[in-house]
C-alpha positions in Angstrom: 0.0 0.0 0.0 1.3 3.3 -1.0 1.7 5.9 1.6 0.1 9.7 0.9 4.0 10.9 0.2 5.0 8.0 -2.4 1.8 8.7 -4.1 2.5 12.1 -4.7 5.4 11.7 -6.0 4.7 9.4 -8.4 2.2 11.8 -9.6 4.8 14.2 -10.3 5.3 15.1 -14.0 8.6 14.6 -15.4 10.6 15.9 -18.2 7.9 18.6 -18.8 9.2 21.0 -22.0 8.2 24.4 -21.3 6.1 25.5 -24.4 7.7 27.8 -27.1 6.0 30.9 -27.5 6.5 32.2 -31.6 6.6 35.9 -31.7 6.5 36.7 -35.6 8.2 39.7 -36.2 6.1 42.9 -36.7 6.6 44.7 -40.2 8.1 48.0 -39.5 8.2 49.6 -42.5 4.3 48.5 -43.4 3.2 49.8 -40.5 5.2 53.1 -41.2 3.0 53.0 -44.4 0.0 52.7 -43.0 0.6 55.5 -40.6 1.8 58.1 -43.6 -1.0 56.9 -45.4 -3.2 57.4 -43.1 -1.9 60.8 -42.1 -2.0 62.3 -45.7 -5.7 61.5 -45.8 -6.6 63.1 -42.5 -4.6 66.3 -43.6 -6.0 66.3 -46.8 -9.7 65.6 -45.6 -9.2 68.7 -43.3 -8.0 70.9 -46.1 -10.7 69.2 -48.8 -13.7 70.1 -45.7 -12.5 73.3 -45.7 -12.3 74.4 -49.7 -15.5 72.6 -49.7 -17.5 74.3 -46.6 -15.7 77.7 -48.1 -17.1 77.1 -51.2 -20.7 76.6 -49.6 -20.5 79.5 -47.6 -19.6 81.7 -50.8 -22.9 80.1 -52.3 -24.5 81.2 -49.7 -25.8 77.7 -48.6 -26.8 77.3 -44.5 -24.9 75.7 -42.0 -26.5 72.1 -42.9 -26.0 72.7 -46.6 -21.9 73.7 -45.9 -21.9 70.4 -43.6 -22.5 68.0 -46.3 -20.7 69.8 -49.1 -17.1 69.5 -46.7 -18.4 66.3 -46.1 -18.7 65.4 -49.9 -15.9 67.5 -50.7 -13.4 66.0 -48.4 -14.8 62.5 -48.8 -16.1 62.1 -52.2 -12.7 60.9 -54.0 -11.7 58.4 -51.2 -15.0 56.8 -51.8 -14.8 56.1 -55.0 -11.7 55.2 -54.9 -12.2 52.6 -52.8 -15.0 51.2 -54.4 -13.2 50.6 -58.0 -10.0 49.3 -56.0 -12.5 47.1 -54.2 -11.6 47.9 -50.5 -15.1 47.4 -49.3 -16.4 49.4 -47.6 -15.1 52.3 -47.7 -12.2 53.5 -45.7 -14.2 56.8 -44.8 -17.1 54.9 -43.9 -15.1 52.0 -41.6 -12.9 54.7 -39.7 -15.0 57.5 -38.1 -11.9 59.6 -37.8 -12.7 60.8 -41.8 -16.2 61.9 -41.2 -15.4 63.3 -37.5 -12.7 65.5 -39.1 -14.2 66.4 -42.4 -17.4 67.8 -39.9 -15.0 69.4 -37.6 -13.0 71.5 -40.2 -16.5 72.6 -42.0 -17.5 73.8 -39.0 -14.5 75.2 -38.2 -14.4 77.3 -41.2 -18.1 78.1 -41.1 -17.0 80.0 -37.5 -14.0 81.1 -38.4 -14.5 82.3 -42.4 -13.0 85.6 -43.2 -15.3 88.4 -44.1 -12.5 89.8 -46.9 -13.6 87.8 -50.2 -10.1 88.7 -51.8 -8.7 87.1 -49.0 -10.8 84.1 -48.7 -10.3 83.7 -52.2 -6.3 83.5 -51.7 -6.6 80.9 -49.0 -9.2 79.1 -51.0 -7.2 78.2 -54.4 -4.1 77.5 -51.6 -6.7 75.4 -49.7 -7.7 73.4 -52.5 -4.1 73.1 -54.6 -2.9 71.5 -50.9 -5.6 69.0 -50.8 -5.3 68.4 -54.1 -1.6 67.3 -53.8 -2.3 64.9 -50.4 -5.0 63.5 -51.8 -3.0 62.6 -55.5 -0.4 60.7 -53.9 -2.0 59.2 -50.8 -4.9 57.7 -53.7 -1.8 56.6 -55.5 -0.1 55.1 -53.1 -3.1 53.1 -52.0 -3.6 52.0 -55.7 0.0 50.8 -55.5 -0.2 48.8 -52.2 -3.6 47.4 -54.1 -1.5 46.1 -56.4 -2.6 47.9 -59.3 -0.4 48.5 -62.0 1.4 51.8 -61.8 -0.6 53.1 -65.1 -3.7 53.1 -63.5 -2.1 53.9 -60.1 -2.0 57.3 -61.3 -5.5 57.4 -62.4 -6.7 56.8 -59.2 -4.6 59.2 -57.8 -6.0 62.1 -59.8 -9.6 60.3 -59.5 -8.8 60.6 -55.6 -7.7 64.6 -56.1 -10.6 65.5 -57.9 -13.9 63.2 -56.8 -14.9 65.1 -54.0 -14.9 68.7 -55.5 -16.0 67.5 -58.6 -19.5 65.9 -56.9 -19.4 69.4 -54.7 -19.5 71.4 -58.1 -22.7 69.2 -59.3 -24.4 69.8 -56.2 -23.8 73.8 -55.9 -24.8 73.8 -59.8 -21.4 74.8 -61.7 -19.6 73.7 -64.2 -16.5 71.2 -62.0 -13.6 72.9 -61.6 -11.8 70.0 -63.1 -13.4 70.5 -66.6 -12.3 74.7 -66.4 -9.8 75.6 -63.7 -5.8 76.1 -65.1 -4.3 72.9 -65.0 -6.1 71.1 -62.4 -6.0 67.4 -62.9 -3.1 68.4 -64.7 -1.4 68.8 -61.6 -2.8 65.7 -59.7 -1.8 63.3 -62.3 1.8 64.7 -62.2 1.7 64.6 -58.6 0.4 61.0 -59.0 2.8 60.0 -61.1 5.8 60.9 -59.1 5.3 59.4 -56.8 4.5 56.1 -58.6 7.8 56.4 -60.6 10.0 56.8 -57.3 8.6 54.3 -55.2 9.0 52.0 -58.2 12.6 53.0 -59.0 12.8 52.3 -54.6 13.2 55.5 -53.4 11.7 55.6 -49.6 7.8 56.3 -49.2 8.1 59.2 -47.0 10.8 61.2 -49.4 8.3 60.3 -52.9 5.5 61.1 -51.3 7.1 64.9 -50.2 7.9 64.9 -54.5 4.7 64.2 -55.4 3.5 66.5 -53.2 5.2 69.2 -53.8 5.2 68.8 -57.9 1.6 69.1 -57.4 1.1 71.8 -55.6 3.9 73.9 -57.4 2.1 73.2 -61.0 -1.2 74.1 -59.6 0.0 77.2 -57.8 2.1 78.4 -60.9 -0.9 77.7 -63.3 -3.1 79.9 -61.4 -0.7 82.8 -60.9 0.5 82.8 -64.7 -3.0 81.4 -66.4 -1.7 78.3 -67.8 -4.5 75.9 -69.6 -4.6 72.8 -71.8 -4.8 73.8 -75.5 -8.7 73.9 -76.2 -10.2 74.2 -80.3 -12.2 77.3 -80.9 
């Protein structure tokens, strides 16, 4: 008969393995994307919410009306975007930072809008070339890590630049601003496409995406000041 001590010791477990624990290593430079990424929306949503809520205000919309054209304005492009790249749904619609932010800066500017119309006309083209150039290179860069060849990278680029303010112009009854403005697209398909050719030739996100941003905005900015347009017949 087995006494209370021997039988607890036979009940001891021997050779126990401790068990391996697999850490698999974290992506650094992914995750860097994703951040960038996600920081050139947010600034250009801010600065998109704001030309657009501008733009309401000088059509004399009220305070509802200015909400949902920064909301379409800053928004619009992602949207679709998304939808042809098949990123479902929507990254503005998934992430309530977009909306919260694109409502923010509208009302932000509806408080805060300058009574000068020269000036508030300045800060409106600088407003829009700005979010114009974020939102060419962030759509691009999404298109790239999407896998989509660089070709059509750059299309969704300039369809990412110019969505929102082209559904804004339906809905305040103009002709877009893409089909008249001097060099508008122009400037987001360059902007696009620089930043497409140097992460391709491997130059680091962070320094192409400052290119394409600033070869965007400088076109836009020097087409306005010296009147530059596309040839046109008649």
């Amino acid at each position: 008969m087995q006494t209370p001590s021997s039988a607890s010791r036979s009940f001891q477990p021997q050779n126990i393995v401790p068990a391996k624990v697999i850490v698999k290593p974290v992506n650094l430079l992914r995750l860097r994307g994703e951040h960038l990424l996600l920081a050139l929306d947010l600034i250009g949503t801010a600065l998109f919410a704001a030309e657009g809520a501008a733009t309401a205000i000088n059509s004399h919309l009220d305070l509802l009306g200015i909400l949902v054209i920064s909301f379409l304005t800053a928004l619009g492009g992602g949207i679709v975007r998304d939808l042809l790249l098949g990123a479902t749904p929507p990254n503005s619609v998934r992430n309530w930072r977009y909306a919260a932010v694109a409502l923010a800066s509208g009302l932000l500017t509806f408080v805060l809008h300058p009574s000068d119309a020269a000036m508030g006309s300045q800060w409106l083209i600088a407003m829009d070339a700005a979010g114009l150039s974020l939102f060419a290179v962030a759509g691009a860069t999404k298109a790239l890590e999407f896998g989509i060849n660089p070709l059509l990278a750059v299309m969704m680029g300039g369809i990412t630049a110019v969505g929102g303010g082209t559904l804004r112009d339906v809905l305040i009854n103009r002709v877009p601003i893409v089909l008249r403005a001097d060099v508008y697209a122009t400037a987001a398909l360059l902007g696009a496409a620089v930043v497409v050719v140097l992460l391709r030739f491997g130059v680091k996100p962070i320094v192409a995406n400052v290119c394409g941003i600033v070869a965007c905005f400088a076109l836009r900015m020097v087409a306005v000041q010296y009147h530059w347009n596309l040839p046109v017949r008649g």
